[in-house]
ROKOL-323594 format. One record per residue (C-alpha): residue in three letters; x, y, z. Coordinates in steps of 0.05 Angstrom, whole numbers, plus 32768, in hexadecimal, padded with zeros to 4 digits. Layout:
<pts>
alaXYZ
...
</pts>
This chain:
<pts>
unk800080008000
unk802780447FF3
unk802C80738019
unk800580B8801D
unk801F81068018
unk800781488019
unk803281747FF1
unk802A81C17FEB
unk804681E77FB0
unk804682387FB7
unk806A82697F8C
unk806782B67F7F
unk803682C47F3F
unk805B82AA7EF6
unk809382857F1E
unk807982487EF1
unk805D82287F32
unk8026820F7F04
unk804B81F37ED0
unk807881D37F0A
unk802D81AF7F21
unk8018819A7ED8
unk806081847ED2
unk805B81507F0A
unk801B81427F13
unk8000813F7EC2
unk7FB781317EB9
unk7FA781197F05
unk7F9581557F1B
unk7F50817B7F3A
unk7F3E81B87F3D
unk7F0D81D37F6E
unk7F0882107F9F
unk7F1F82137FE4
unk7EDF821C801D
unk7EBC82598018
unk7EE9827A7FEC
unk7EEB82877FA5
unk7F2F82757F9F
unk7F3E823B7F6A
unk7F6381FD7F94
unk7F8981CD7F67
unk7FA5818F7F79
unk7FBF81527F58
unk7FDD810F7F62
unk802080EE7F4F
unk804580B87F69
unk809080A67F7B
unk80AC80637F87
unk807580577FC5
unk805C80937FD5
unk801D80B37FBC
unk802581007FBB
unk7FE781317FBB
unk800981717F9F
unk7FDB81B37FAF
unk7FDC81EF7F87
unk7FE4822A7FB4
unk7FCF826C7F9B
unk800682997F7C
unk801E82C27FB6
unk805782ED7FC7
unk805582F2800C
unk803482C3804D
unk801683028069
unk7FC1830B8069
unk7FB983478040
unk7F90831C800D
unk7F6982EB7FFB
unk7FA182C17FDE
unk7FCA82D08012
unk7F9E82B5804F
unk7F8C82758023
unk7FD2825D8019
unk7FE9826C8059
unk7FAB824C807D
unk7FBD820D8053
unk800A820D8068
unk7FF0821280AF
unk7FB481E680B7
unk7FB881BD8081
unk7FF4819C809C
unk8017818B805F
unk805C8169806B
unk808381948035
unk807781CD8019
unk809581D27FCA
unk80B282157FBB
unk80B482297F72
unk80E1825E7F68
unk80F2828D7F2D
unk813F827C7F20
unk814882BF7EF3
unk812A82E57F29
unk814882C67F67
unk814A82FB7F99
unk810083147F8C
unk80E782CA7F98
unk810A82C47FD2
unk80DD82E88001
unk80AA82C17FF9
unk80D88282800A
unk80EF82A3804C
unk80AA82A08066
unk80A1825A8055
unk80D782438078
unk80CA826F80B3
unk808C824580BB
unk80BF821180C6
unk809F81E8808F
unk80CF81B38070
unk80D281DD8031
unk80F181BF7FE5
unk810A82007FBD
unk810581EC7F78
unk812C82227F48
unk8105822A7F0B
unk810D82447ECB
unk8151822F7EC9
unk816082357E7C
unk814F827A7E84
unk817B82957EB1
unk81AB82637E90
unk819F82987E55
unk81AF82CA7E7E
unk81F482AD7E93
unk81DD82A87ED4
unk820482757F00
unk81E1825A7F40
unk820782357F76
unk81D782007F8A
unk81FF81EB7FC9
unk820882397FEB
unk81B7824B7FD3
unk81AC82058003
unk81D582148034
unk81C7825E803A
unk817982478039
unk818782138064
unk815B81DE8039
unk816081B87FF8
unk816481DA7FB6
unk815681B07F6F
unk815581DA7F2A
unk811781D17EF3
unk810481EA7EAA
unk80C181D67EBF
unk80A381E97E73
unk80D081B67E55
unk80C381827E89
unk810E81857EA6
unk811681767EED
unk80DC814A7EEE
unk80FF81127F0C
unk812A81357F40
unk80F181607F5A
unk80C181227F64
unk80F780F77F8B
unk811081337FBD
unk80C9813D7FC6
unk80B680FB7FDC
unk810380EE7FFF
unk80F281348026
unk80A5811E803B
unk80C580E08060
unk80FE81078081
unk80C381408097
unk80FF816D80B1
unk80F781AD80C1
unk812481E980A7
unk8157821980D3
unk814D824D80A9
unk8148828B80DD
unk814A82D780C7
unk8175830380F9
unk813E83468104
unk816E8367811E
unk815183978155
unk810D83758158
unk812B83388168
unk8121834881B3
unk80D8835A81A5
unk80CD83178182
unk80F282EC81BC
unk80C1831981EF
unk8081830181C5
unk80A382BC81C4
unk809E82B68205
unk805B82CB820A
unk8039829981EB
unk802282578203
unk804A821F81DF
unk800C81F181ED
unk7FDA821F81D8
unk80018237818E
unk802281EF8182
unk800881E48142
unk8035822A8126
unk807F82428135
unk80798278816E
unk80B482A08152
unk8088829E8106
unk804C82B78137
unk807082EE815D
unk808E8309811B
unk803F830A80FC
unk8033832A8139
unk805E83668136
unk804F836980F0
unk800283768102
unk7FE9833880D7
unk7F9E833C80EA
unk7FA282E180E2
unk7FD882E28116
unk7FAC83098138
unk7F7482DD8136
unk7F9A82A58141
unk7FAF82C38180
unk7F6982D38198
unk7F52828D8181
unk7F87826481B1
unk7F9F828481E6
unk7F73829D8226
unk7F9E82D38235
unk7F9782F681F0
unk7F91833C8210
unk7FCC8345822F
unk7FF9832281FC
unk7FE0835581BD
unk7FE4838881EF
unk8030837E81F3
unk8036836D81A9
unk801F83B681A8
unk805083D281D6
unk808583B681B1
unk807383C38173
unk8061841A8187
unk80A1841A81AA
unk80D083FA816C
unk80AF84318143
unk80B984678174
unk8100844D8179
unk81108443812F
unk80DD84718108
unk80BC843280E3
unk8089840680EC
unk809E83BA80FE
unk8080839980BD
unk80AC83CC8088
unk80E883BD80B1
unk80DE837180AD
unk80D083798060
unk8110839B805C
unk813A836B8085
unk812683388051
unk8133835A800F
unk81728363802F
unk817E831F803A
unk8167830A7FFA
unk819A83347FD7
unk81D283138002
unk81B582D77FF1
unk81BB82EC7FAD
unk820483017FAD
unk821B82C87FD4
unk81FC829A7FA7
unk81F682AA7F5E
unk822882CD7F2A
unk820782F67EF2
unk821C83287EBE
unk81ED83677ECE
unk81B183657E9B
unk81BD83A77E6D
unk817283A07E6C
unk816D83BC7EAF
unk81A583EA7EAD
unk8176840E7E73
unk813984067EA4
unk816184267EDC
unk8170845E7EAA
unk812484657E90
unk810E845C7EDB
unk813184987EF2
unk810984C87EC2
unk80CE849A7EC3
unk80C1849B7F0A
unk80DD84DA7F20
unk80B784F77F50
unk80AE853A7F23
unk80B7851E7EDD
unk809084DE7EEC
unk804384F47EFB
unk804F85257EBA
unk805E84EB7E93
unk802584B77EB1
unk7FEB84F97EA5
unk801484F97E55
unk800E84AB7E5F
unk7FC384A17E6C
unk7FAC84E17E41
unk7FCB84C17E0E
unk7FA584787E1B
unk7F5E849B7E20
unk7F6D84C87DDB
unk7F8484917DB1
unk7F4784687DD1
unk7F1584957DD1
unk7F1E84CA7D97
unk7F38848E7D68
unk7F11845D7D81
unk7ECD848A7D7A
unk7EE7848E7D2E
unk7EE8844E7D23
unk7EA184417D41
unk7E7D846C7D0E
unk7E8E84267CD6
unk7E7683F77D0F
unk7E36841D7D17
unk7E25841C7CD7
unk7E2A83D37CCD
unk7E0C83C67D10
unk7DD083F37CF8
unk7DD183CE7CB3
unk7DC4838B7CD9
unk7D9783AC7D06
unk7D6983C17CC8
unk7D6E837B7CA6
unk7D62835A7CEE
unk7D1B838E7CEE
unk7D0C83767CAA
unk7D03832B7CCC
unk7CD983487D03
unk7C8383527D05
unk7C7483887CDB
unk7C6783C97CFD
unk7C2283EC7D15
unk7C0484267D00
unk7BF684407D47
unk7C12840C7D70
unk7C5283D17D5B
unk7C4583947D6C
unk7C6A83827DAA
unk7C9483477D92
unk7CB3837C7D61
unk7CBC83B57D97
unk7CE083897DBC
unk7D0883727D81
unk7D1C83BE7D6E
unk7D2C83D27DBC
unk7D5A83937DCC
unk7D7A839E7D8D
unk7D8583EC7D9D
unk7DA483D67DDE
unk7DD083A57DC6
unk7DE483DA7D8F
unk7DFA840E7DC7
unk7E2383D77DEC
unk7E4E83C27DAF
unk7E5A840C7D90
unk7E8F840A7DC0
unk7EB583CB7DA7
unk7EF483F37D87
unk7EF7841D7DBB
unk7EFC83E67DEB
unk7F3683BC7DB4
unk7F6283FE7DB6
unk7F6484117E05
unk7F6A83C77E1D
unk7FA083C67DE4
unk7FC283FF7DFD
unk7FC183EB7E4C
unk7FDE83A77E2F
unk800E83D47E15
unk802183EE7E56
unk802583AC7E79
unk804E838E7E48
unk807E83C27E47
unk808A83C57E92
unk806284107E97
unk803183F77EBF
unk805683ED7F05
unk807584317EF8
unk802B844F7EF6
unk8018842D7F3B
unk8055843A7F62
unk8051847E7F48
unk8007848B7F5C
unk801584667FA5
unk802084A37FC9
unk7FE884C67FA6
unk7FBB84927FB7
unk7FD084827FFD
unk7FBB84C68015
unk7F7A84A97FFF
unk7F7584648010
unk7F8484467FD8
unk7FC184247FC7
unk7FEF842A7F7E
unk7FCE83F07F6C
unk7F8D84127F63
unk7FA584317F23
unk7F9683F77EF4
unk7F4B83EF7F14
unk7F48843D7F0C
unk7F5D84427EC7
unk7F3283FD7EA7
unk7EFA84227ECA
unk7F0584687EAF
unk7F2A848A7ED1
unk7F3084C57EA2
unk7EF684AE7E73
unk7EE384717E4F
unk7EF6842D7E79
unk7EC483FD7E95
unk7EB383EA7EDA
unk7EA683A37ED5
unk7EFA83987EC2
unk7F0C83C57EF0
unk7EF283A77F2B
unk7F0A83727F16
unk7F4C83887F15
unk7F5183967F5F
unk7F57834F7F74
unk7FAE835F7F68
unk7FA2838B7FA6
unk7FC6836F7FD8
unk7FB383A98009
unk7F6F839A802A
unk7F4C83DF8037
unk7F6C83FA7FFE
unk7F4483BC7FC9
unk7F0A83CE7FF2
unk7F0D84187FE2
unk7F2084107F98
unk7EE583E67F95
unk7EB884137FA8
unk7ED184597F85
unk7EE0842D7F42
unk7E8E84327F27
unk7E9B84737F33
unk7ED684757EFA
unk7EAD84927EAF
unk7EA084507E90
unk7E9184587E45
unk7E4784407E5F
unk7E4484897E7D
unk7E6084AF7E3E
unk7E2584AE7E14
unk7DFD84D77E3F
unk7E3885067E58
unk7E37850E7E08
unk7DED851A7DFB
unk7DE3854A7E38
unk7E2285737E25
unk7E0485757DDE
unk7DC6858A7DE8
unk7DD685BB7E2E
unk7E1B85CE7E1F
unk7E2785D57DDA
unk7E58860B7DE2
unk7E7D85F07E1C
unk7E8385A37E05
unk7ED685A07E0B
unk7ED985C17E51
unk7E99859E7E67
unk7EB2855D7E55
unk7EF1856E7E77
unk7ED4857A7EB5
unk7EA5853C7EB4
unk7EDD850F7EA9
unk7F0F85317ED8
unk7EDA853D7F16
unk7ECE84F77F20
unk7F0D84E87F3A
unk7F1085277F61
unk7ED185057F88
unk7EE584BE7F81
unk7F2C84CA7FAE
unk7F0584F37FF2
unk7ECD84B17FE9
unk7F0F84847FEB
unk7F2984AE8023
unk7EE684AD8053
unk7ED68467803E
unk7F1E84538052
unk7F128479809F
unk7ECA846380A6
unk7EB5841E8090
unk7EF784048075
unk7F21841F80B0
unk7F2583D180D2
unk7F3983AF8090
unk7F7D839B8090
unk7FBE83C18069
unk7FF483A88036
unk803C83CA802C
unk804683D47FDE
unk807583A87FBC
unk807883B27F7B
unk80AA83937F4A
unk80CA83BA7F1A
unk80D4838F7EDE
unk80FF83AA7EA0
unk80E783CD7E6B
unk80DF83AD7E28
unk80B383B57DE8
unk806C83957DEB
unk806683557DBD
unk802183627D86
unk801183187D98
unk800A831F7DE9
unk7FE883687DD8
unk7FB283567DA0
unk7FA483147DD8
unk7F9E833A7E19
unk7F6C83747DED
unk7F42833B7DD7
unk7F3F831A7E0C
unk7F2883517E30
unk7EFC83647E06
unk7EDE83257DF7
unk7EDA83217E42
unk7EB383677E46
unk7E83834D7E13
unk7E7883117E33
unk7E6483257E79
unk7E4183707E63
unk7E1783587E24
unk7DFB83207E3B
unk7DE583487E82
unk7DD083817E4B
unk7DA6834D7E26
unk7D8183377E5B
unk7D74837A7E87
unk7D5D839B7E44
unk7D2183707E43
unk7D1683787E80
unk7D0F83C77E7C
unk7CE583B77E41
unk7CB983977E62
unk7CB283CA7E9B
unk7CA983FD7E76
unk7C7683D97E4A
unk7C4983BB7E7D
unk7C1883BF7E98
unk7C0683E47E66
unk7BCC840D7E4A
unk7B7B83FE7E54
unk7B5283E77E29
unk7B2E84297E30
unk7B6D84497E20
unk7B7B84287DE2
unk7B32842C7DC6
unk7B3984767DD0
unk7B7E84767DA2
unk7B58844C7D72
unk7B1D84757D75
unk7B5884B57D60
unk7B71848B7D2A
unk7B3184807D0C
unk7B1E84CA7D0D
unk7B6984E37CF1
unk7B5A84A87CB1
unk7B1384C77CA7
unk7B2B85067CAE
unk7B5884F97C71
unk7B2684D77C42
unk7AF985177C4D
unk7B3E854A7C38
unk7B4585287BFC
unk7B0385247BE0
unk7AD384EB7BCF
unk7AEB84FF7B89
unk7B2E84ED7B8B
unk7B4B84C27B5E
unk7B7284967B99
unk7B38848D7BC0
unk7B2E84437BB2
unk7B77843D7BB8
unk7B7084567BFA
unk7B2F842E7C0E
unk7B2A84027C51
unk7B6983E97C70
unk7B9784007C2E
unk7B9984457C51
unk7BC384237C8D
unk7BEC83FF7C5E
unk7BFA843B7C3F
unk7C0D84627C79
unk7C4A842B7C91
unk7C5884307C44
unk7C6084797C43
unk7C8984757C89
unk7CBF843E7C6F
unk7CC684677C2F
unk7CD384A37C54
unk7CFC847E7C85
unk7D27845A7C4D
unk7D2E849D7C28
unk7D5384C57C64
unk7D9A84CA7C57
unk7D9684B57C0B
unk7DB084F67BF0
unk7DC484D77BA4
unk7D8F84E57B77
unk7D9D84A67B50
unk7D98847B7B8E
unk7D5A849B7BA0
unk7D37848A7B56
unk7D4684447B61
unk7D2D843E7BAE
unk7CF4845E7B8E
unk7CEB842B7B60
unk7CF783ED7B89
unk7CB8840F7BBA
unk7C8E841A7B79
unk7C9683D57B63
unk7C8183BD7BB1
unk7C4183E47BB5
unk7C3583FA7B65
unk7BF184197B7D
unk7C1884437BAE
unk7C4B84507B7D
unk7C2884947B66
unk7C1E84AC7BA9
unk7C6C84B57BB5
unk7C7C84EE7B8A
unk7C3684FE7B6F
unk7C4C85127B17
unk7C4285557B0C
unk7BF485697AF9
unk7BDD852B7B20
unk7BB7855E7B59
unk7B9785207B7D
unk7BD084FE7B8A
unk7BF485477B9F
unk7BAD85487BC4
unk7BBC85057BE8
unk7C02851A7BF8
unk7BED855C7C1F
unk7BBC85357C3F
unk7BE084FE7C5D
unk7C1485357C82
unk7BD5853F7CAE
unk7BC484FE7CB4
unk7C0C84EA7CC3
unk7C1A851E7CF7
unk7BE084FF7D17
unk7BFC84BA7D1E
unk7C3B84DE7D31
unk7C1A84FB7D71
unk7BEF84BD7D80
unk7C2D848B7D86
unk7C4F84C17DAC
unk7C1984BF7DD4
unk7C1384817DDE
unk7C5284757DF2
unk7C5184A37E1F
unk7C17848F7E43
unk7C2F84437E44
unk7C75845E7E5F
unk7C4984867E9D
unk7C1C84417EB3
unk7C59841A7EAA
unk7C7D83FC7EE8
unk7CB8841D7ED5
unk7C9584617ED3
unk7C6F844F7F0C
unk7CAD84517F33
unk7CCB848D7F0E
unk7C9A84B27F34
unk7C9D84957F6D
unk7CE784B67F6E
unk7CD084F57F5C
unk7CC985107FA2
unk7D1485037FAF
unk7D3585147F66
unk7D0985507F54
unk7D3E85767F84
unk7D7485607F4E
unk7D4885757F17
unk7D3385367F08
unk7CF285207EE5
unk7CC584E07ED3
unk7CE784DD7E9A
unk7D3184DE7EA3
unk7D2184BB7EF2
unk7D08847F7EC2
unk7D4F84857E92
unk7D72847D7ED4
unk7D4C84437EE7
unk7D5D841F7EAF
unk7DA3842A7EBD
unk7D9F84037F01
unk7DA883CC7ECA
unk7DDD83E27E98
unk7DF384357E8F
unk7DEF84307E44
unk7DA1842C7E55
unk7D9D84737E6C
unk7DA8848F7E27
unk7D8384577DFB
unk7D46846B7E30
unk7D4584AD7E2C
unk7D4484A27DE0
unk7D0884767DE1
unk7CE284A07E09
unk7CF884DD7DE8
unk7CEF84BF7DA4
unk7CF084E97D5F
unk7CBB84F07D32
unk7CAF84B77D05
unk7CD784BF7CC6
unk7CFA84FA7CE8
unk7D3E85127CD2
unk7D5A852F7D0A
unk7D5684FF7D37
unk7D9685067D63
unk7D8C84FD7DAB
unk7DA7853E7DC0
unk7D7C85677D91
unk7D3E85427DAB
unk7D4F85557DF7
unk7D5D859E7DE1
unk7D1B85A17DBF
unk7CF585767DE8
unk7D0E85837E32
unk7CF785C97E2D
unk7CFD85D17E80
unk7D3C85B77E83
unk7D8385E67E8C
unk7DC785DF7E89
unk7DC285DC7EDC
unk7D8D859D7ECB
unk7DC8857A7E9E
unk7E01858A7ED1
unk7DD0856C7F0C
unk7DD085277EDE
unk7E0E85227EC6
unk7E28851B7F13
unk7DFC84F57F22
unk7E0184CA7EE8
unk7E4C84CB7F01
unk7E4184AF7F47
unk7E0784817F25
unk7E0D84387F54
unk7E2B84097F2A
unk7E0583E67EF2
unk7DF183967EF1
unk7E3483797EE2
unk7E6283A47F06
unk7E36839D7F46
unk7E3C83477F35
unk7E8883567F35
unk7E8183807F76
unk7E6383467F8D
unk7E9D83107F74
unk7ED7833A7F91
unk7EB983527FD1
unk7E9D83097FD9
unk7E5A832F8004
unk7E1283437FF3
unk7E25837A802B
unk7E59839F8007
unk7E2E83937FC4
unk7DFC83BD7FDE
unk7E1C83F07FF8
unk7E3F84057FBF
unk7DFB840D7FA8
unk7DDE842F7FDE
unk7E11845C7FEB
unk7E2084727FA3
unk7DD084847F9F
unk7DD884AA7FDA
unk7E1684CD7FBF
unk7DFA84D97F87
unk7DB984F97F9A
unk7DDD85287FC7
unk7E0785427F99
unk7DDD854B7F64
unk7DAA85677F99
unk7DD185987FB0
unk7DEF85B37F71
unk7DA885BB7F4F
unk7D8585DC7F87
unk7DC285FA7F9D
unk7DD586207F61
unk7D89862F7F4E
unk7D88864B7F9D
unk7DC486767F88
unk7DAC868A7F45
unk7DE986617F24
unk7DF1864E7ED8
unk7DFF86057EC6
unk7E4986227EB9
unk7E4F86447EF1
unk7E38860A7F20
unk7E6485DC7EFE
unk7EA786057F09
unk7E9486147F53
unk7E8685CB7F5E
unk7EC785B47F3B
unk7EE885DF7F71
unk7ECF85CF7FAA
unk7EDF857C7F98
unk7F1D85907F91
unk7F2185B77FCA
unk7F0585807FF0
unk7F3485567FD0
unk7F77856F7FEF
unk7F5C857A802F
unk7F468535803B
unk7F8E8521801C
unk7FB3854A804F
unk7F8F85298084
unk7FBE84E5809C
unk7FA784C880DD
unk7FD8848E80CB
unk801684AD80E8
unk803C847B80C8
unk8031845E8080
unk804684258062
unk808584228049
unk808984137FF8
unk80BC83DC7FE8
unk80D783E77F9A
unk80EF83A97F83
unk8119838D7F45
unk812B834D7F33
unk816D83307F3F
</pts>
């Protein structure tokens, strides 16, 4: 019978640690996720002469600490799992980075493999490792892989199972210097019989390092838990009182220190010109003057290549999209005279959504492109360790710029990515914060309507109104960080900022074009399909219950009179009469309105003759009716007639819709809100737009479209020339009231499901709702009635705002009740 063994394998993120698992464990392997977590757990199965060894997949992690998610799973595993080895893949071209994370393992005192990989790399580097001083330095075994070609196999697999018999724990100890007192003192403290099943001297140095799961683990075991963290404190205010740092950043530092000892002692290498050009770049890139110059020149760039070229190159895919759109109609019921038939309504309104959803398509190609761009080339650290200390101040941690920037940061990103990009965050509070401020980024959901208000409100102000939409939001996005961070966040735990520095070098096309569809794909995926469905769903709410039959007879009864009223213009003489007779007068009238409708925009007189011709040859009895000959007065008779009659219908579907938009649930709730919003301004109308964004932004616009809907057969038809005509109340102060609120909207459907994911809690879910409506019914509030109270143009009002958020900004950044922030660690590899 053979024998069993647990085996973990851990690693820093693309040491190959992976690869190393397929490599010895092949196709027996299962993937699942650990309990109560949505971190994936892999394990698999090989064996060696008579041992069978389980081999589990620990989560990519560069440090033992509990600042996330990935963090607190592997090290729960190491410690109550009780494996009897832990496998440590390593990085061989980047020793001394990959080393920190070994120095935790074995200060666990975990019988710990180091497994070198990536050898015929740094063998292209000319680097040379000595093996025997790594292991003795280490104090453990060392073996060397080129996992990817299946080299090492062997080697690995039999010091593996040789090392699970022998079970022996490591001697590996870290000299801390002037803590070293501190830790002995903590030592001491705790019961060996209550904290058996971890080293006391791994526990103490948590301790001092204020890891909230040595913490816990503390509270958990022993019954004097007071008084020990009590002293842990002592010790750890007086070390900083004595020294000027906190315990955890000197720790940090005493082993990159170490690590580069390690480093010298044990490896010869030529120095990598590549980084002697990065140190070069580095000292212009991120100077502390020249640097934020060149990340604002950096990320104006991305947005103007994204969104001015990308814009341009949605005009072709809207025209195709409306081309499929009109052939997709042609398949639907055939429409009403008064009233479509609701199978084709519904046809034209999820197809209106879907086209305002994948307009954006290029735009999304080029900017995930270009932020491929900037993580290929090695820009992207740069931008976060630049924006730390900016972003401390607030909460938030240089890792928050990717999340910020996906989302929108200066205009065009999308929420649902960028929440999704805070699960790098290592620091706690900070993920929590950026998860919260990032719906408040300008997602290209929001820029339609910034675009249609500023049209039809600011038509002389667009560039500096745009400006300050997109530039405002982060102006109130960094004091929400900052109270959020003091208030409900101010228990969640902190990280100190590591961030490698890896060299510059040119982005590959291949990694590029896959990362900007994949991410785009991605985008389409999770938003269209949530657009899809929520589309009929507003459809239906604003649809039902819809009008009585009393109601409806009464539009009928209109109808009847407008057709009658008609036949008695033209004369029982008239030649088209008969023509006109019984139910060929309705026929005629959804002629007459896809002629007109086909003829807008044909401006070539030779096109027009033959879509004249091809409408002739549908309806030949009609055919005189469309350009009555000259001299034929009945037909010129018939033609003055019908702009009466058509008018008519014009007014009756408007009202119709109208009145089915007002008994709808939707609208039923619209003005329910009205004694709330009508202090922003707010009507039935646009409170009914904003419903429908709950679901998806994009709906906002394609709402206020449908239920400010052009004539039929109407050429000017643009959405902002509708509002100016239509919204005859309204003022620039109206516009400026919803375009910040429209900024601090909650987030839509899928970002609020991706809230969800990250934050793993229906609690936090729903209070980025709650509080963003809050937000954003104050603000918009108090700007409306404020600047109506102080007699205040929409101009005005929107520079005096734009000062005080900024004003508001720097005072809240000034204010550091942390007397002593993290430290940042800038790292290269060796």
């Amino acid at each position: 019978m053979k024998r069993k063994a647990l085996v973990a394998l851990a690693g820093q993120p693309n040491c190959g640690k992976s690869t190393v698992f397929n490599m010895l464990t092949g196709a027996r392997q299962h993937v699942a996720n650990y309990p109560g977590v949505t971190v994936e757990k892999k394990s698999g199965f090989f064996s060696v002469d008579d041992t069978k060894i389980e081999l589990v997949d620990l989560p990519g992690t560069y440090s033992l600490s509990s600042y996330s998610l990935e963090e607190r799973v592997a090290r729960d595993f190491l410690i109550h799992d009780h494996p009897v080895l832990a496998v440590n893949v390593i990085e061989a071209p980047n020793l001394r980075r990959s080393l920190s994370l070994t120095f935790q393992l074995l200060e666990l005192e975990l019988p710990t493999l180091v497994v070198l990989n990536m050898m015929d790399m740094a063998e292209k580097r000319n680097m040379v490792i000595d093996l025997d001083m790594l292991s003795e330095r280490l104090g453990t075994p060392v073996v060397t892989a080129t996992a990817r070609k299946g080299v090492g196999r062997e080697e690995v697999g039999r010091r593996i199972r040789t090392m699970s018999d022998e079970a022996q724990a490591p001697t590996f100890r870290i000299d801390y210097g002037p803590l070293e007192e501190a830790i002995s003192r903590i030592e001491e403290l705790l019961p060996r019989e209550a904290f058996f099943f971890v080293p006391r001297r791994w526990l103490a140095i948590k301790l001092l390092e204020e890891d909230a799961g040595a913490t816990r683990i503390v509270r958990d075991n022993a019954a004097d838990a007071g008084p020990i963290l009590e002293t842990v404190q002592e010790l750890s205010d007086a070390f900083r009182k004595a020294h000027g740092e906190i315990p955890e950043a000197y720790m940090a530092y005493c082993r990159h220190a170490l690590a580069g000892e390690v480093v010298k002692a044990c490896v010869r290498s030529p120095k990598d010109s590549r980084y002697v050009l990065s140190d070069k770049i580095d000292a212009v890139v991120c100077n502390k003057f020249a640097g934020p110059v060149i990340l604002v020149a950096v990320i104006f760039l991305l947005y103007y290549l994204s969104i001015d070229v990308g814009y341009r190159l949605t005009v072709p895919v809207v025209n195709q999209l409306l081309a499929f759109k009109a052939f997709l109609a042609s398949l639907l019921p055939d429409p009403g005279v008064i009233e479509d038939p609701l199978f084709r309504s519904l046809g034209i309104w999820f197809m209106e959504s879907m086209i305002a959803l994948l307009t954006y398509i290029p735009i999304f190609l080029i900017l995930f492109a270009l932020i491929a761009m900037l993580e290929d080339s090695g820009y992207m650290p740069r931008m976060a360790f630049i924006l730390d200390k900016l972003f401390r101040n607030y909460g938030l941690h240089g890792q928050s710029t990717l999340p910020l920037i996906l989302a929108g940061v200066y205009m065009g990103g999308c929420a649902v990515p960028g929440v999704m990009a805070t699960k790098g965050i290592p620091d706690e509070r900070a993920r929590m914060a950026t998860i919260m401020v990032v719906p408040m980024m300008n997602c290209l959901a929001k820029i339609p309507l910034y675009v249609v208000l500023v049209g039809a409100f600011f038509p002389n102000e667009r560039a500096m109104v745009m400006f300050f939409i997109s530039t405002v939001t982060l102006f109130m996005a960094l004091p929400v960080a900052k109270v959020l961070t003091l208030t409900v966040l101010r228990k969640r735990e902190r990280a100190p900022f590591i961030m490698e520095m890896p060299a510059y070098h040119f982005p590959t096309f291949k990694v590029v074009l896959g990362r900007s569809i994949e991410r785009t794909w991605l985008y389409v995926k999770k938003i269209v399909s949530i657009v899809a469905a929520v589309s009929v769903i507003v459809f239906a709410l604003l649809q039902f219950p819809g009008l009585g039959e009393d109601r409806l007879e009464a539009f009928d009864a209109r109808w009847t009179k407008a057709l009658e009223d008609f036949r008695t213009k033209i004369g029982k003489d008239n030649a088209y009469q008969a023509v006109l007779a019984g139910e060929n007068l309705n026929r005629y009238v959804l002629f007459s309105d896809a002629y007109r409708q086909a003829s807008m925009g044909v401006s070539d007189q030779a096109a027009s003759d033959r879509m004249s011709a091809e409408f002739a040859a549908r309806e030949p009895n009609f055919a005189p009716l469309l350009k009555p000959a000259p001299g034929d007065k009945d037909a010129a008779s018939v033609r003055t007639a019908f702009r009466a009659l058509d008018n008519n219908r014009k007014t009756i579907r408007r009202e119709m819709k109208n009145e089915q938009i007002n008994a709808s649930f939707l609208g039923t709730l619209g003005e329910w809100l009205l004694p709330v919003t009508k202090y922003a301004g707010f009507d039935l109308r646009v409170n009914i737009s904003l419903l429908a964004a709950f679901a998806a932004k994009e709906s906002t616009v394609s709402t206020l479209g449908a239920l400010y809907t052009a004539g039929d057969g109407e050429k000017d038809a643009s959405l902002d020339q509708r509002l100016k005509t239509e919204m005859t109340s309204y003022t620039p102060l109206h516009a400026l009231a919803l375009m910040l609120f429209m900024a601090l909207y909650p987030p839509c459907l899928a970002t609020t499901m991706m809230v969800q994911m990250q934050t793993r809690s229906g609690k936090w879910m729903l209070f980025s709702i709650g509080y963003l409506m809050f937000l954003g019914i104050t603000v918009s509030s108090l700007v409306f009635t404020g600047g109506s109270m102080l007699g205040l143009t929409g101009t005005e009002a929107m520079w005096t705002f734009y000062g005080i958020a900024i004003l508001v900004t720097i005072v809240l950044g000034l204010y550091n009740p942390q007397s002593n922030p993290v430290k940042i660690l800038k790292e290269k590899p060796a």
